[in-house]
LUMGU-67893 format. One line per 4 residues: number of its first residue (from 1); their letters; for each residue x, y, z of C-alpha. Coordinates in nm, 3 decimals. Example, Ala and Ser with C-alpha at 12.3 -4.5 7.8 and 13.67 -1.06 7.14 Angstrom:
<votors>
1) AS) 1.230,-0.450,0.780 | 1.367,-0.106,0.714
</votors>
This chain:
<votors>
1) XXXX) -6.622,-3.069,2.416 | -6.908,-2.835,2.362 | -7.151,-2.865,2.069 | -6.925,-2.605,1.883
5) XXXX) -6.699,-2.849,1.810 | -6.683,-3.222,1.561 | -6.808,-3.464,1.764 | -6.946,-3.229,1.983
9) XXXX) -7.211,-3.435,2.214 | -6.889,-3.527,2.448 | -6.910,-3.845,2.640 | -7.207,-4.034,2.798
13) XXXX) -7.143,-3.877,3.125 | -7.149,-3.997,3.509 | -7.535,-4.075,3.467 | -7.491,-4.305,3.124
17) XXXX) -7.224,-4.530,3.260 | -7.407,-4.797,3.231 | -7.421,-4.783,2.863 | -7.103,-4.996,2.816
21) XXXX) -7.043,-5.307,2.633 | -7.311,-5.508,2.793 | -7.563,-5.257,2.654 | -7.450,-5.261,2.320
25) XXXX) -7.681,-5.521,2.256 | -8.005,-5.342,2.279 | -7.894,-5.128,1.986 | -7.868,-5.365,1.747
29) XXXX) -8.145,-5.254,1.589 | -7.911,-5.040,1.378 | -7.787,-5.305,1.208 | -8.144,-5.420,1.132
33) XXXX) -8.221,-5.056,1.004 | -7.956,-5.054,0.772 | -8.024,-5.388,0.607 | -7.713,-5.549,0.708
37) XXXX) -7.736,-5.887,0.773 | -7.516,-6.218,0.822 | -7.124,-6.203,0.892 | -7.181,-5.855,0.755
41) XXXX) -7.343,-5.741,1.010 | -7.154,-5.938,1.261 | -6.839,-5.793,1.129 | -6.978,-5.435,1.234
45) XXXX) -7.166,-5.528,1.530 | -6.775,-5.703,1.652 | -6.643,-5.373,1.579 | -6.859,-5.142,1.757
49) XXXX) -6.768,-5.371,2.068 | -6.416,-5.348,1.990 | -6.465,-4.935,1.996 | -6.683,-4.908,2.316
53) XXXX) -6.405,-5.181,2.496 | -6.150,-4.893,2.327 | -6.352,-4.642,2.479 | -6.377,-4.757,2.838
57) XXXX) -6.013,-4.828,2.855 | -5.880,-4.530,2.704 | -6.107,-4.330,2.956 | -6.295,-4.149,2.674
61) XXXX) -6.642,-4.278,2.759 | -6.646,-4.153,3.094 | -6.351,-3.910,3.135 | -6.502,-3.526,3.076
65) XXXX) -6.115,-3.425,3.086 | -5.987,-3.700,2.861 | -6.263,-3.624,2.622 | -6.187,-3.283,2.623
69) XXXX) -5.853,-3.310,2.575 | -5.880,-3.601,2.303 | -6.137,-3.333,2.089 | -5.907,-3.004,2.113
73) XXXX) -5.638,-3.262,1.956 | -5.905,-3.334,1.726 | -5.964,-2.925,1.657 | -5.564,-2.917,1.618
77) XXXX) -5.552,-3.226,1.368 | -5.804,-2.993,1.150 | -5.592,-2.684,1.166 | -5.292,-2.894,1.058
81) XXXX) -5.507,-3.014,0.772 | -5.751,-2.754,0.649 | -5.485,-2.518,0.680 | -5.191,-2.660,0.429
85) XXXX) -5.381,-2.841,0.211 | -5.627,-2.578,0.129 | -5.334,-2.338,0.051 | -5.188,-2.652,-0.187
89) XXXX) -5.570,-2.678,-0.362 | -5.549,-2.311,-0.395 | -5.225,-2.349,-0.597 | -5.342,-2.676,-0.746
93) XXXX) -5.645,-2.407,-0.890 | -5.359,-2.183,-1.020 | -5.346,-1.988,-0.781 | -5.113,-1.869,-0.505
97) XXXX) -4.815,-1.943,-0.764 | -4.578,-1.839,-0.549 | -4.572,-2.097,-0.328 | -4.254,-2.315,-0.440
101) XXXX) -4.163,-2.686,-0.444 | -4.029,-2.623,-0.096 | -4.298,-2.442,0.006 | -4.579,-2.727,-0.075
105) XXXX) -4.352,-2.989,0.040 | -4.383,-2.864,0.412 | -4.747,-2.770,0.342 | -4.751,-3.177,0.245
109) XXXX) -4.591,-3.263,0.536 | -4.752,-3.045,0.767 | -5.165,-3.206,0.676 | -4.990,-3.565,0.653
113) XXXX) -4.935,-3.447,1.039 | -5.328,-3.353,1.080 | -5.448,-3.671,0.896 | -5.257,-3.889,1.161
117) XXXX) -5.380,-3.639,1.466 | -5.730,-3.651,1.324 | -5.744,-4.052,1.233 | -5.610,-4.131,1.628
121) XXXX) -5.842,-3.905,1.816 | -6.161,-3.923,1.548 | -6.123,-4.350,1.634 | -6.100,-4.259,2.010
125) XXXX) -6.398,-4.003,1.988 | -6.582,-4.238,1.792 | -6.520,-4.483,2.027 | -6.661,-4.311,2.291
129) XXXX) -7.036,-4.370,2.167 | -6.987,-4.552,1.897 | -7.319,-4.725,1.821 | -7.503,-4.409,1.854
133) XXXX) -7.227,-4.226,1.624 | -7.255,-4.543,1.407 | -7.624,-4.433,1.348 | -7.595,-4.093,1.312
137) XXXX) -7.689,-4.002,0.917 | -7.420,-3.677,0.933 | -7.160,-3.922,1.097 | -7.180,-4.169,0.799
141) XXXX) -7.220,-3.928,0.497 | -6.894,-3.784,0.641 | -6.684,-4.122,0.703 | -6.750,-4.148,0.310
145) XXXX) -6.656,-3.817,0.225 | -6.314,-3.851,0.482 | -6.257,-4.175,0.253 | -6.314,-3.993,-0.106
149) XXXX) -6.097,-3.715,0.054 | -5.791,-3.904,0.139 | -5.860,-4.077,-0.166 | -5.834,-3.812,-0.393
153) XXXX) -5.489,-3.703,-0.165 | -5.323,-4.031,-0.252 | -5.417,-4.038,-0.584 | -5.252,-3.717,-0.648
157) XXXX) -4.914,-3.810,-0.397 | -4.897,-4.125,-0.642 | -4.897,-3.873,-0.930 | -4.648,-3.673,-0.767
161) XXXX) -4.436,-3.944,-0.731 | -4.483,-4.074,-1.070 | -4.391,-3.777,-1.264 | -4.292,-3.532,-0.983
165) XXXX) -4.402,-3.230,-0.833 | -4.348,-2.989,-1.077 | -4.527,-3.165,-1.340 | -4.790,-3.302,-1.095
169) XXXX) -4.931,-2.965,-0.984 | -4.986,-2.862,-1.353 | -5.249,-2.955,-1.600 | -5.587,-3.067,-1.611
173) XXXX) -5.600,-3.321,-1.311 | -5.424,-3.097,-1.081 | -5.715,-2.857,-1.125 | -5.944,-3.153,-1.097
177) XXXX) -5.763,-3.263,-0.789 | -5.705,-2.959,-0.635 | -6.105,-2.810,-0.636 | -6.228,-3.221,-0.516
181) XXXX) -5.999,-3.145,-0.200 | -6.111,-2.816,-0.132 | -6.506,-2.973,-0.118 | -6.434,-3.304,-0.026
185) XXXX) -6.256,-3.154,0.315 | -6.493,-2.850,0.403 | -6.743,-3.050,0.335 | -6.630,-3.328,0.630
189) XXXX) -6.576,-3.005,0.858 | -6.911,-2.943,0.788 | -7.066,-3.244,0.871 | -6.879,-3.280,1.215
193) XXXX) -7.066,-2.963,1.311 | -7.360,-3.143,1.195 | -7.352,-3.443,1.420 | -7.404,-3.247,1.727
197) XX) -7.743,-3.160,1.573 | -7.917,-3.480,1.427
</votors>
């Protein structure tokens, strides 16, 4: 994909090929950077082998077309998301009250739909450079605010559940937890723009 999009640096290319597993080793510098050591570090190091193995089987590394088509699923993950759950923050924030039970449960349904798009191509678009992504300042503040994000969404589907819906998108912490998902998730859009440029 082109740098207008998350993840937008696209794969290695036909002239980085050579960057595969077996070159995975010179960037373990990383790790040292970070201040990660012992099975800690091992853990992650294992990982970012296990993602550039993904990567070269899947096609993602070196595929242009599979890349492409594994980031516009990535773009339509974010629609599915941005879209429904900022008009559920919106009436989380008090407003929009027209939207009914009905209406939100859809909404619901329809970003649980984007979370899943967005977790299976995000791992496969990670994996297509993933020590380099692994490094990238923008790529890690975001992978924290992705976790505080889905968090925050569970907390309040456990709330939901708890007392139900009508009660759960009322009060205090649904204004709490509506306005947190609104920043939490533009916030992770942003920084996917930002990748492409740090």
């Amino acid at each position: 994909m082109t740098r207008h999009g998350d993840h937008a640096k696209g794969p290695s290319g036909q002239g980085h090929r050579g960057q595969d597993v077996n070159s995975l080793a010179a960037h373990c510098r990383w790790l040292r950077l970070t201040g990660i050591r012992d099975i800690t570090a091992v853990m992650i190091d294992a990982l970012l082998h296990a993602l550039a193995v993904l990567g070269l089987m899947t096609g993602v590394t070196h595929s242009s077309i599979i890349y492409a088509v594994t980031s516009a699923t990535h773009v339509l993950g974010i629609a599915l998301l941005l879209g429904p759950i900022a008009l559920v923050d919106l009436r989380l924030l008090g407003l929009l009250r027209r939207l009914d039970l009905a209406a939100l449960a859809i909404l619901r349904h329809a970003a649980t739909l984007g979370v899943l798009l967005l977790v299976v191509t995000g791992v496969l678009l990670f994996a297509a450079k993933p020590v380099e992504y692994a490094a990238n300042p923008a790529m890690q503040i975001k992978l924290l605010v992705i976790a505080a994000g889905l968090g925050n969404a569970l907390g309040f589907e456990w709330q939901a559940r708890r007392v139900g819906l009508a009660l759960a998108i009322s009060g205090r912490s649904a204004t709490l937890a509506g306005g947190a998902s609104l920043i939490l998730w533009l916030s992770a859009l942003l920084l996917g723009r930002w990748i492409a440029f740090v």
